[in-house]
PDB file of N, CA, C and O in Angstrom, chain B, residues numbered from 101:
ATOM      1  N   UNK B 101       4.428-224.561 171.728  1.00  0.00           N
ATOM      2  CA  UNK B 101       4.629-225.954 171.384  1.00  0.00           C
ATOM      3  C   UNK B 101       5.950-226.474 171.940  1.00  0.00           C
ATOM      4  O   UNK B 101       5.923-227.548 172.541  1.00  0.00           O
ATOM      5  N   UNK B 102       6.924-225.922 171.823  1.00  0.00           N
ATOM      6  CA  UNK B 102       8.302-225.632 172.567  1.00  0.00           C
ATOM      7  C   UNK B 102       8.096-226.065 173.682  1.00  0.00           C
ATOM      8  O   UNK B 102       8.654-227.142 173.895  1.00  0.00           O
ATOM      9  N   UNK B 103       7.385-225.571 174.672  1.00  0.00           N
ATOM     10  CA  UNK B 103       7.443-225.677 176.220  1.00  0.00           C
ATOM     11  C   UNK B 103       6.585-226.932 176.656  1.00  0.00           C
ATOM     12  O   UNK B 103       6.773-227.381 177.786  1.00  0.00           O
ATOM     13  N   UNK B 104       5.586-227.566 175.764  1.00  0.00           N
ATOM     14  CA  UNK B 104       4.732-228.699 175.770  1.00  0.00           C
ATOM     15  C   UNK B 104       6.076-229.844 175.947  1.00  0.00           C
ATOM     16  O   UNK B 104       6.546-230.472 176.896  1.00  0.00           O
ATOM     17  N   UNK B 105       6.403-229.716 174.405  1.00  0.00           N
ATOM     18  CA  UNK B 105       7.284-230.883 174.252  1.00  0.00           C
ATOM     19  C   UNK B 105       8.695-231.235 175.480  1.00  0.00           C
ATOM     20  O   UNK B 105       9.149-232.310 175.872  1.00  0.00           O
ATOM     21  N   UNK B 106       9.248-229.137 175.970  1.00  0.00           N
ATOM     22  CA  UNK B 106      10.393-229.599 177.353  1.00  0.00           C
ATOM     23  C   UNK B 106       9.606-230.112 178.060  1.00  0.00           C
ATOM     24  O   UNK B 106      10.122-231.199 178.320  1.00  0.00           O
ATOM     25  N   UNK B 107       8.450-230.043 178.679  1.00  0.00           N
ATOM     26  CA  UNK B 107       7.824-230.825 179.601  1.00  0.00           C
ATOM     27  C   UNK B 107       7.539-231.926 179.639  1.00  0.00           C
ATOM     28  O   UNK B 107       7.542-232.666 180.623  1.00  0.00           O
ATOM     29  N   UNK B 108       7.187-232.221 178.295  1.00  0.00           N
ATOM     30  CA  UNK B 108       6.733-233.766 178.091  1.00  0.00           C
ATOM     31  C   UNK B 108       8.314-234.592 178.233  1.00  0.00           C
ATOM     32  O   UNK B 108       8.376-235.761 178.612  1.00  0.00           O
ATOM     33  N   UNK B 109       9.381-233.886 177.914  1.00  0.00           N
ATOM     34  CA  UNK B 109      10.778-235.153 177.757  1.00  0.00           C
ATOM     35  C   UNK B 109      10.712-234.962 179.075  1.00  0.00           C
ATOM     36  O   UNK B 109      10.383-236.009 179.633  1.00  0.00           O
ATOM     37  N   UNK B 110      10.973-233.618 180.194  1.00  0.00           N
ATOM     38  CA  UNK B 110      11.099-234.075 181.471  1.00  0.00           C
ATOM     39  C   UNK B 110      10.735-235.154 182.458  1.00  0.00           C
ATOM     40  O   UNK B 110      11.390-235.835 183.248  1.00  0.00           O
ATOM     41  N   UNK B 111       9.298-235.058 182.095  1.00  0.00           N
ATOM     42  CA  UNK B 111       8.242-236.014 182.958  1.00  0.00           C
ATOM     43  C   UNK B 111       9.081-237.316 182.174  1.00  0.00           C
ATOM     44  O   UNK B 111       9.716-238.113 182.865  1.00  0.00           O
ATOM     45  N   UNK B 112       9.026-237.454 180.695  1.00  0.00           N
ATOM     46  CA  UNK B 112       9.838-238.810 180.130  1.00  0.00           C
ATOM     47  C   UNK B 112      10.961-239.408 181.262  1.00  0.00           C
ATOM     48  O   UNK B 112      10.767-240.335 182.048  1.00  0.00           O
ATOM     49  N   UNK B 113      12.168-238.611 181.107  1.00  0.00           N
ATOM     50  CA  UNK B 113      13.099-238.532 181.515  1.00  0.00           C
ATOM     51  C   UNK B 113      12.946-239.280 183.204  1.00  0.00           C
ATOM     52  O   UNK B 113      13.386-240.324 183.685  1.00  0.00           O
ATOM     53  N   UNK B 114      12.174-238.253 183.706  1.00  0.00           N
ATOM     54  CA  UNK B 114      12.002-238.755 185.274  1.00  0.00           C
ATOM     55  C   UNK B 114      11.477-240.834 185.356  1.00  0.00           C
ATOM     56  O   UNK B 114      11.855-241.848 185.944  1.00  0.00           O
ATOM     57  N   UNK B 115      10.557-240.472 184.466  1.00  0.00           N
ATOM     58  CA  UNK B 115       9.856-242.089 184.474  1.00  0.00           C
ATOM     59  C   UNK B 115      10.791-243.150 184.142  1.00  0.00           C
ATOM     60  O   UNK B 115      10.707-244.285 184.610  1.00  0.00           O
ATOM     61  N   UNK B 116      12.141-242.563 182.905  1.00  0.00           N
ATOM     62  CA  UNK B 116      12.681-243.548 183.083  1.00  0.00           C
ATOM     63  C   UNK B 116      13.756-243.896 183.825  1.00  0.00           C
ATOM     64  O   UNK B 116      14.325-244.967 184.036  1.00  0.00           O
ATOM     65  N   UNK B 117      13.921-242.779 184.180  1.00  0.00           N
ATOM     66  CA  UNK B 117      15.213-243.210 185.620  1.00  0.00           C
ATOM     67  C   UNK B 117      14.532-244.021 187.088  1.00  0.00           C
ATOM     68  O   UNK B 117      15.074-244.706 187.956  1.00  0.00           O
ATOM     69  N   UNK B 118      12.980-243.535 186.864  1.00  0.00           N
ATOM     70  CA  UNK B 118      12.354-244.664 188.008  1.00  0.00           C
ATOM     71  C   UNK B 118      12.594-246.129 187.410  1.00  0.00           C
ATOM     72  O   UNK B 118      13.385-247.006 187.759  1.00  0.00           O
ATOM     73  N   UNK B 119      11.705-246.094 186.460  1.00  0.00           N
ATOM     74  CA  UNK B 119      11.782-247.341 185.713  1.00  0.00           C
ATOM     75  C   UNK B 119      13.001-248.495 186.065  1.00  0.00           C
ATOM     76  O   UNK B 119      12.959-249.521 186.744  1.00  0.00           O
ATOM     77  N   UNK B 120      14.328-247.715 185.130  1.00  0.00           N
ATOM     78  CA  UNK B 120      15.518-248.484 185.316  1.00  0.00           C
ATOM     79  C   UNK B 120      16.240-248.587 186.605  1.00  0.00           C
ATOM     80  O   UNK B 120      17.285-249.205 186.807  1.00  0.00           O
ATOM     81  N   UNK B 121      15.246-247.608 187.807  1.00  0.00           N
ATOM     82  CA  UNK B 121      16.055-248.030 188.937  1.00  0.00           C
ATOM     83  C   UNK B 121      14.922-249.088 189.645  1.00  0.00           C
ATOM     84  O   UNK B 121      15.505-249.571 190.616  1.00  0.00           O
ATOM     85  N   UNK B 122      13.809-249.541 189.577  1.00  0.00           N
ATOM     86  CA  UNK B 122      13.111-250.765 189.791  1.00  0.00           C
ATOM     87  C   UNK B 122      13.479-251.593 189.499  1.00  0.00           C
ATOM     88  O   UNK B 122      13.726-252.561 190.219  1.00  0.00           O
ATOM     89  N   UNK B 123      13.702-251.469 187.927  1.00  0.00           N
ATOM     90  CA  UNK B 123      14.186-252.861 186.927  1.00  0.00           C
ATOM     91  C   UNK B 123      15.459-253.401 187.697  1.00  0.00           C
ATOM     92  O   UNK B 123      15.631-254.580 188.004  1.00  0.00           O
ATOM     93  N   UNK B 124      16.519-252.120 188.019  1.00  0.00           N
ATOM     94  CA  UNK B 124      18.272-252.810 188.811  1.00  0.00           C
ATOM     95  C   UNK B 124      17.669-254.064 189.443  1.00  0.00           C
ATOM     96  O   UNK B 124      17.715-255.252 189.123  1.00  0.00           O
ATOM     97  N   UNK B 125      16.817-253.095 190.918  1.00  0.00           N
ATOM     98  CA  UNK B 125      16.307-253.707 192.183  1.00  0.00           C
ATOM     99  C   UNK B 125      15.735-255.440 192.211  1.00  0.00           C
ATOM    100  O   UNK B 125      15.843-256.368 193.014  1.00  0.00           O
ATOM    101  N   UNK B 126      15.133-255.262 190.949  1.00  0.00           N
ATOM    102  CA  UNK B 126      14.218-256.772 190.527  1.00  0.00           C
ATOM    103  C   UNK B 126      15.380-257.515 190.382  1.00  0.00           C
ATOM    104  O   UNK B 126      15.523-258.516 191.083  1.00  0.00           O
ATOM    105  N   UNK B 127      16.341-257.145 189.485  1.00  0.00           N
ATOM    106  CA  UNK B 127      17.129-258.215 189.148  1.00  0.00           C
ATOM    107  C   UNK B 127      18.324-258.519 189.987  1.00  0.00           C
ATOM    108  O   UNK B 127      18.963-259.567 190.073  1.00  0.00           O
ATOM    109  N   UNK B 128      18.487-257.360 190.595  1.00  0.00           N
ATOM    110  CA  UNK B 128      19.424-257.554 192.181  1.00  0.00           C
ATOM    111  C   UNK B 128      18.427-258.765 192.724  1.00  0.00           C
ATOM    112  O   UNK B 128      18.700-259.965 192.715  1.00  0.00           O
ATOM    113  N   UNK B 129      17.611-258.356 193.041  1.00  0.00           N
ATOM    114  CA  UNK B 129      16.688-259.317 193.895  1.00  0.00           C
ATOM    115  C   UNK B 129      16.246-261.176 193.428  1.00  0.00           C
ATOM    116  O   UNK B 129      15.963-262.045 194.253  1.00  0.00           O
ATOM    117  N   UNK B 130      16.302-261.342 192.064  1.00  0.00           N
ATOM    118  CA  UNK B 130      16.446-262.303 191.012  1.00  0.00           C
ATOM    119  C   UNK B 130      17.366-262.983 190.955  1.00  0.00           C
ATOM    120  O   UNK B 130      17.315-264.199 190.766  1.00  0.00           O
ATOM    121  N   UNK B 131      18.817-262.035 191.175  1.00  0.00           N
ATOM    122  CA  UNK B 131      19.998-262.598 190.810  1.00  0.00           C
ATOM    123  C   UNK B 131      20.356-264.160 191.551  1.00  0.00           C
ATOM    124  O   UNK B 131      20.552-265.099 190.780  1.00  0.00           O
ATOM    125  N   UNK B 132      20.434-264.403 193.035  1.00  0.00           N
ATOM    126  CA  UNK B 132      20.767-265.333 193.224  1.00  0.00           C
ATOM    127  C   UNK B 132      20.063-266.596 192.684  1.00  0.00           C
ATOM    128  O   UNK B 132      20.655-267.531 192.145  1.00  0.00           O
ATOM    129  N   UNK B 133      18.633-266.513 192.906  1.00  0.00           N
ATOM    130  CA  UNK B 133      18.153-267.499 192.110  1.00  0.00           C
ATOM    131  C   UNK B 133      18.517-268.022 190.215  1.00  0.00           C
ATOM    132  O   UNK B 133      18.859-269.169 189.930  1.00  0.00           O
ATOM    133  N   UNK B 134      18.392-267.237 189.475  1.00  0.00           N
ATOM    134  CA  UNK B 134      18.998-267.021 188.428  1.00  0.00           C
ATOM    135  C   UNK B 134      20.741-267.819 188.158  1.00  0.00           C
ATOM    136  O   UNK B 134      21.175-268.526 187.249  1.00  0.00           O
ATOM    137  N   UNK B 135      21.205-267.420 189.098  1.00  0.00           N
ATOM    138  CA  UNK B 135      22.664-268.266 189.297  1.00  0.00           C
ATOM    139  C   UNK B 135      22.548-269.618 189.654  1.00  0.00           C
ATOM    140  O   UNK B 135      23.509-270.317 189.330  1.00  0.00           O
ATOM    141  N   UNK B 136      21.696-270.122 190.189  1.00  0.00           N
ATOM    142  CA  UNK B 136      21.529-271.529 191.153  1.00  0.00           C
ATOM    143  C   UNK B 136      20.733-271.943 190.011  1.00  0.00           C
ATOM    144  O   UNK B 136      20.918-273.052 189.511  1.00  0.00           O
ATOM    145  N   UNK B 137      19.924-271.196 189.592  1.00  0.00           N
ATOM    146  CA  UNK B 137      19.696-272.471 188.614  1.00  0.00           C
ATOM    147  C   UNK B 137      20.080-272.585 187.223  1.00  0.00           C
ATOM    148  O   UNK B 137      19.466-273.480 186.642  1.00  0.00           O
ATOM    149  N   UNK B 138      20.852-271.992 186.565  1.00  0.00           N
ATOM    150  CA  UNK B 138      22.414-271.964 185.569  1.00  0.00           C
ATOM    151  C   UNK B 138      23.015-272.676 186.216  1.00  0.00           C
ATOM    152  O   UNK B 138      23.638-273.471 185.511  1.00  0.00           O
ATOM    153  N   UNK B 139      23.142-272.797 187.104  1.00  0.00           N
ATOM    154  CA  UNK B 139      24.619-273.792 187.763  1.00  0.00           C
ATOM    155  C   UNK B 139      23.747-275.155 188.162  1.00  0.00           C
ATOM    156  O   UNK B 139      24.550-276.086 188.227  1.00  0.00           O
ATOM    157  N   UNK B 140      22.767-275.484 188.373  1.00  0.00           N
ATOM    158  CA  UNK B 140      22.263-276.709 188.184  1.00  0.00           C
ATOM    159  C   UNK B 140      21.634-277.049 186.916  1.00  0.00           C
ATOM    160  O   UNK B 140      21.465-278.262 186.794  1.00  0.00           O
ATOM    161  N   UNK B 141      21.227-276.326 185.914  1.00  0.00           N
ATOM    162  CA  UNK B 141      21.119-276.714 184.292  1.00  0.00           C
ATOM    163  C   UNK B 141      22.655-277.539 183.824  1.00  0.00           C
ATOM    164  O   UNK B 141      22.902-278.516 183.117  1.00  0.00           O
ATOM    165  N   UNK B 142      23.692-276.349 184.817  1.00  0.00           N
ATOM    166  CA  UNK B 142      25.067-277.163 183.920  1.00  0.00           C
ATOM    167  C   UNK B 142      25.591-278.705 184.639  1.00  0.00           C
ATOM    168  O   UNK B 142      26.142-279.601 184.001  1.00  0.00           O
ATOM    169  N   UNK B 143      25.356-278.733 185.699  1.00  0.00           N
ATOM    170  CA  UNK B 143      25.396-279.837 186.726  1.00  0.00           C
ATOM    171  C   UNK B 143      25.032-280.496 186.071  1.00  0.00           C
ATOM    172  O   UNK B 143      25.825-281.322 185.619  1.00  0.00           O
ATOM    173  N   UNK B 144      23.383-280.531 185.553  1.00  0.00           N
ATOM    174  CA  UNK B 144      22.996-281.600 185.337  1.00  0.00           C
ATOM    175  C   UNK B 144      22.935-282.249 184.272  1.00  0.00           C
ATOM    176  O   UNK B 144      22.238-283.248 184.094  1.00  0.00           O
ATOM    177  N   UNK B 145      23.960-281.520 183.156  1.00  0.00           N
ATOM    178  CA  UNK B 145      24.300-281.977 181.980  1.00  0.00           C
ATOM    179  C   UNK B 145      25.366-282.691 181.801  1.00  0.00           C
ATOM    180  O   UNK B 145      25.549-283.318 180.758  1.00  0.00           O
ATOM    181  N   UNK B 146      26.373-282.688 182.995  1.00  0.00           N
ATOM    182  CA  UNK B 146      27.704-283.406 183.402  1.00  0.00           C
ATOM    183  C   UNK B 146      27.623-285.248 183.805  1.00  0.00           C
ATOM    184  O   UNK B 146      26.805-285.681 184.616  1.00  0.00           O
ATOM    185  N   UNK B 147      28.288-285.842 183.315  1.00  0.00           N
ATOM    186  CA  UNK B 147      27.936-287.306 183.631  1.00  0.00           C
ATOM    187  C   UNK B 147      28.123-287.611 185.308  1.00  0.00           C
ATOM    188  O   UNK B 147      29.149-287.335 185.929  1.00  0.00           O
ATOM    189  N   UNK B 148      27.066-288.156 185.819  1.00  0.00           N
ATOM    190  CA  UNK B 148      27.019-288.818 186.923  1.00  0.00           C
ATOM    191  C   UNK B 148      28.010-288.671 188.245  1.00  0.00           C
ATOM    192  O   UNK B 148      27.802-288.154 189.343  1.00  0.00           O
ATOM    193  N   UNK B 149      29.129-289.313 187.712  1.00  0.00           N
ATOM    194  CA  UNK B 149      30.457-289.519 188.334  1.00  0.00           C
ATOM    195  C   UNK B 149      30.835-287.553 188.595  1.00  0.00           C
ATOM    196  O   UNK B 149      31.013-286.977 189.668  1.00  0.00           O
ATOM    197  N   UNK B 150      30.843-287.212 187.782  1.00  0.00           N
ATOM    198  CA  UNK B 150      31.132-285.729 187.778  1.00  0.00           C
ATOM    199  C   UNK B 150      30.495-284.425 188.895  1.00  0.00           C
ATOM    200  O   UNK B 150      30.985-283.375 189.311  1.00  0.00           O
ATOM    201  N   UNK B 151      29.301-285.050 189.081  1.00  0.00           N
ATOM    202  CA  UNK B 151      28.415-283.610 189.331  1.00  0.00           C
ATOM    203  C   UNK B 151      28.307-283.115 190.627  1.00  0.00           C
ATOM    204  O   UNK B 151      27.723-282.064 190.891  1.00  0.00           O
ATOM    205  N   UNK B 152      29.078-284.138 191.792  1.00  0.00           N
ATOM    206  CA  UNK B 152      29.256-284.016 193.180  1.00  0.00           C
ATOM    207  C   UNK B 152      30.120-282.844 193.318  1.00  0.00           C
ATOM    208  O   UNK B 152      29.824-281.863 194.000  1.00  0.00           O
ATOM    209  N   UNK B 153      31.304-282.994 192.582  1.00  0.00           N
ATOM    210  CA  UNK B 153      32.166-282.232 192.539  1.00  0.00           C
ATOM    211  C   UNK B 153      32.133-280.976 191.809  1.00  0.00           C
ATOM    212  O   UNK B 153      32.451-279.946 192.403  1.00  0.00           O
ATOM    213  N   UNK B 154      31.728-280.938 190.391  1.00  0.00           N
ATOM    214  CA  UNK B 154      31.862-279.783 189.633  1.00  0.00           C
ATOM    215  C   UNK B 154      30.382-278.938 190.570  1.00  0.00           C
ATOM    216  O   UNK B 154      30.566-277.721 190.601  1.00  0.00           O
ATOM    217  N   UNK B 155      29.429-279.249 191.078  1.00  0.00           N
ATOM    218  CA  UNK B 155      28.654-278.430 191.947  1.00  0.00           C
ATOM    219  C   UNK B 155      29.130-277.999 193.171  1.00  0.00           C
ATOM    220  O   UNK B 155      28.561-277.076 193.755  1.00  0.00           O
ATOM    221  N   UNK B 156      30.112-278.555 193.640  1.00  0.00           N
ATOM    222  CA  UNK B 156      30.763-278.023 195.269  1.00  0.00           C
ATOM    223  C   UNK B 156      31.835-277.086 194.177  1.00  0.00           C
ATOM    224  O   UNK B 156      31.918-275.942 194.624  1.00  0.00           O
ATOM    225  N   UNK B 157      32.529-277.231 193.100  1.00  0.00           N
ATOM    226  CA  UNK B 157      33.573-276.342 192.700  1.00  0.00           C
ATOM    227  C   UNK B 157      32.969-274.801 192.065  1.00  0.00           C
ATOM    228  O   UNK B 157      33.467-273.676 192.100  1.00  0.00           O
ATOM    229  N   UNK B 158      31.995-275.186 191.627  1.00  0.00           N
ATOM    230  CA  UNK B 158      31.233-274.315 190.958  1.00  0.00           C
ATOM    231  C   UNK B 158      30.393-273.142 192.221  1.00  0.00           C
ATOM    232  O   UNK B 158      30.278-271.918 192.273  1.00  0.00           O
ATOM    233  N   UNK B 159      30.114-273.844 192.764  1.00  0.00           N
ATOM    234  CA  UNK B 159      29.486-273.002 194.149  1.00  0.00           C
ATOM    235  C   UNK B 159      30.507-272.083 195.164  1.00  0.00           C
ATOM    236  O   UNK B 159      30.222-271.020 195.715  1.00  0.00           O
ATOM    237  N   UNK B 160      31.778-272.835 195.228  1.00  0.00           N
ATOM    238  CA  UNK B 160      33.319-272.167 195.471  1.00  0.00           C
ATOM    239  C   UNK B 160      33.670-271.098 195.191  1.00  0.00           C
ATOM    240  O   UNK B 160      34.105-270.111 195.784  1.00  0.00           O
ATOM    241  N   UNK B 161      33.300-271.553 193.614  1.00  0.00           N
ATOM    242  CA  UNK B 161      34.024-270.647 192.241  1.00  0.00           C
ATOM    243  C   UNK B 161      33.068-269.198 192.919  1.00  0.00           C
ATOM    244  O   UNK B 161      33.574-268.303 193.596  1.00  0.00           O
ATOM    245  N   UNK B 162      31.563-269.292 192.506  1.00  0.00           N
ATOM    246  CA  UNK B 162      30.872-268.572 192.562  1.00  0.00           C
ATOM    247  C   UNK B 162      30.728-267.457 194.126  1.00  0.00           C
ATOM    248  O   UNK B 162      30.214-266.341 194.053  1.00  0.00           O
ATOM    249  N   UNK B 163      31.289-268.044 195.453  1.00  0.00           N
ATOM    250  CA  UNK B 163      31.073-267.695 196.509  1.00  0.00           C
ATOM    251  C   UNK B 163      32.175-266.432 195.933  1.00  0.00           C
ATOM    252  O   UNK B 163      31.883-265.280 195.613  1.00  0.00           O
ATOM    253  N   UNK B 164      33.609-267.145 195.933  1.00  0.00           N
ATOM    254  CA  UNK B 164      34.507-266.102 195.548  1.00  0.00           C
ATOM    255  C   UNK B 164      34.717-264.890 194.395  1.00  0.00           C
ATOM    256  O   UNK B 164      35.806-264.461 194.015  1.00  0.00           O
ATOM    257  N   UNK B 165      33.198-264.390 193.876  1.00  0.00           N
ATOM    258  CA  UNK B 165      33.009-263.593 192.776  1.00  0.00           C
ATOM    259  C   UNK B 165      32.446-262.427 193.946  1.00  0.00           C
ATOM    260  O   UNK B 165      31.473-262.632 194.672  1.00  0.00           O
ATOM    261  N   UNK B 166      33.343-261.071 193.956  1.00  0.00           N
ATOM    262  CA  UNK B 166      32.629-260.184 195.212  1.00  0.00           C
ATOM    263  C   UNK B 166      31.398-259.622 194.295  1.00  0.00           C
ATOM    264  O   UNK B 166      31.471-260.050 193.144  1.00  0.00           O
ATOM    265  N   UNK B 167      30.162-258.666 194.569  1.00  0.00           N
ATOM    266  CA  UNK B 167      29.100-258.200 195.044  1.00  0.00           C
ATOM    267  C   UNK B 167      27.862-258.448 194.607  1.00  0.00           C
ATOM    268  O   UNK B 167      27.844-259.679 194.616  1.00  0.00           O
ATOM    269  N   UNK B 168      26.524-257.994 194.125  1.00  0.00           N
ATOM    270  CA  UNK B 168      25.429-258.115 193.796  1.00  0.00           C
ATOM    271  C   UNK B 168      25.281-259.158 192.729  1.00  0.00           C
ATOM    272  O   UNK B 168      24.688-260.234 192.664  1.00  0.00           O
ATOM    273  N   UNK B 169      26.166-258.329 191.770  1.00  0.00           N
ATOM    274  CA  UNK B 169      26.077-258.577 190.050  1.00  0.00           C
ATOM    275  C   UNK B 169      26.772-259.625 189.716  1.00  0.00           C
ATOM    276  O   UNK B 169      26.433-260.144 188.652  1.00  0.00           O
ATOM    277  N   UNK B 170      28.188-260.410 190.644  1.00  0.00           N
ATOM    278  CA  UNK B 170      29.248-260.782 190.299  1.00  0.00           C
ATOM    279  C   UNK B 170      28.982-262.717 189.822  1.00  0.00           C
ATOM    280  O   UNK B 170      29.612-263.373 188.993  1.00  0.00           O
ATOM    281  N   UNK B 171      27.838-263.155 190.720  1.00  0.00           N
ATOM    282  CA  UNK B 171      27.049-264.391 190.067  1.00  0.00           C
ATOM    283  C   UNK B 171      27.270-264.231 188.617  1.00  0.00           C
ATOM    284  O   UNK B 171      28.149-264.772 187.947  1.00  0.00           O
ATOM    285  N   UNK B 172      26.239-263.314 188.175  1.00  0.00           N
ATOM    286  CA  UNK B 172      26.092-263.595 186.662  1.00  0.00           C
ATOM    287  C   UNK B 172      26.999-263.141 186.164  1.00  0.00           C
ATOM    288  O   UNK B 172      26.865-263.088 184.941  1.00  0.00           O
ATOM    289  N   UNK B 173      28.347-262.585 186.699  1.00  0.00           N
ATOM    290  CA  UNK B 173      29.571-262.294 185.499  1.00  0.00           C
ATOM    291  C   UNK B 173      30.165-263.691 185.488  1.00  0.00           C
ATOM    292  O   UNK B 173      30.701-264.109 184.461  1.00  0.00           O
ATOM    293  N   UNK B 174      30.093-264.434 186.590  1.00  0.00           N
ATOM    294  CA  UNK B 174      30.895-265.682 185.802  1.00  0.00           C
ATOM    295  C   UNK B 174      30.105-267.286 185.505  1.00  0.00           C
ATOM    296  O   UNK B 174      30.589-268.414 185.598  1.00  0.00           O
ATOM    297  N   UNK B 175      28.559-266.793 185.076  1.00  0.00           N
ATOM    298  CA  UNK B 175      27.859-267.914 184.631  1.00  0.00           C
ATOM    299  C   UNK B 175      28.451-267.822 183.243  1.00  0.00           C
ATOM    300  O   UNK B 175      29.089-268.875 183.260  1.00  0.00           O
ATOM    301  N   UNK B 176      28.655-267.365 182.204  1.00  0.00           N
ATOM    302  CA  UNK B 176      29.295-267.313 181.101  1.00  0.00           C
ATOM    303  C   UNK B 176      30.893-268.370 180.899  1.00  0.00           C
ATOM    304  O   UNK B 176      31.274-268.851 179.832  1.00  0.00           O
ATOM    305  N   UNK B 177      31.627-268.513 182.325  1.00  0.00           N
ATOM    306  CA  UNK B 177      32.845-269.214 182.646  1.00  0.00           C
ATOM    307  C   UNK B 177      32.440-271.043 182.530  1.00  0.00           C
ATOM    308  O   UNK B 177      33.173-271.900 182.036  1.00  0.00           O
ATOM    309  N   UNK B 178      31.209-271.233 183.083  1.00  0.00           N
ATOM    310  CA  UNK B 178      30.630-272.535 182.730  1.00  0.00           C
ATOM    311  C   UNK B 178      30.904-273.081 182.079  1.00  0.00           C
ATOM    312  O   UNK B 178      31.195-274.233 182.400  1.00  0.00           O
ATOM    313  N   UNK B 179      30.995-272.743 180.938  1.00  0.00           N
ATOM    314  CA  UNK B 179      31.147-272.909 179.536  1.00  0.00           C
ATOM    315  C   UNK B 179      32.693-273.895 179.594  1.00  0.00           C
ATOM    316  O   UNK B 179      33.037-275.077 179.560  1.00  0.00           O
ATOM    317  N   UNK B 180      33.055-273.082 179.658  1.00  0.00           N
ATOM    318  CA  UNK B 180      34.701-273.063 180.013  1.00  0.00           C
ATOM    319  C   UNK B 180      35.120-274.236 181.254  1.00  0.00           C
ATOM    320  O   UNK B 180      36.183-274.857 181.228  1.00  0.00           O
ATOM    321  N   UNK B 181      34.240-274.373 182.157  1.00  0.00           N
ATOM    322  CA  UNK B 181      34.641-275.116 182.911  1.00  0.00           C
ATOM    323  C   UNK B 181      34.242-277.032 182.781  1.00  0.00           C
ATOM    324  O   UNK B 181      34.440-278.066 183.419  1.00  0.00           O
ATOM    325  N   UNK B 182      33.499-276.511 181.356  1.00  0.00           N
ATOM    326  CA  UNK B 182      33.127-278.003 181.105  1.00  0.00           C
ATOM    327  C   UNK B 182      31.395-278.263 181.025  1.00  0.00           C
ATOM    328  O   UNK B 182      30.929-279.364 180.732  1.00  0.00           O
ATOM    329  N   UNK B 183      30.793-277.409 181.247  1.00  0.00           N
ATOM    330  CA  UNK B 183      29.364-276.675 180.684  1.00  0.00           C
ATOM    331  C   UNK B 183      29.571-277.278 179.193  1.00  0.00           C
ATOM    332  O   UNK B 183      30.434-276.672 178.560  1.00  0.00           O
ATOM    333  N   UNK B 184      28.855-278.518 178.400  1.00  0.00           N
ATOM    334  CA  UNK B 184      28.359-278.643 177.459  1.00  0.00           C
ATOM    335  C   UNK B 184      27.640-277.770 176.580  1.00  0.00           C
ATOM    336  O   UNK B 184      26.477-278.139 176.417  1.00  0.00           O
ATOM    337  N   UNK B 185      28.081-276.345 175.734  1.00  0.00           N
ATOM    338  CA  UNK B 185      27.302-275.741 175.150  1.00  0.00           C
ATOM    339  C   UNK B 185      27.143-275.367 173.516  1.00  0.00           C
ATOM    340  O   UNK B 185      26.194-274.685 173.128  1.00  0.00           O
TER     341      UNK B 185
END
């Protein structure tokens, strides 16, 4: 029964390190879209006069965040930058 169950967590084990390395890939692959449109939800909650600019600053902001992941570390800053939340 012992040797059922090491086998069964192995095979577990393997599936979920596939799993969570698909899942990264999807959302690597997701990510930019995901950012563009957080940053136009917040745009477009900004009055009129505003949104030319806070979208060229915001897109700035965002170019200068380095690698994959670094979009969504500073959609949370929105907030902060005048993001109505």
């Amino acid at each position: 029964m012992g040797v059922i169950a090491l086998v069964f967590l192995a095979v577990l084990t393997l599936l979920g390190g596939a799993f969570s390395n698909i899942l990264a890939e999807e959302f690597r692959a997701w990510n930019p879209w995901i950012v563009r449109r957080v940053k136009s939800l917040a745009v477009g909650t900004l009055p009129l006069e505003l949104r030319e600019r806070y979208d060229e600053e915001w897109d700035a902001y965002l170019a200068e965040i380095p690698g994959h992941l670094g979009g969504v570390d500073g959609l949370p800053q929105f907030e902060e930058m005048g993001f109505p939340g």
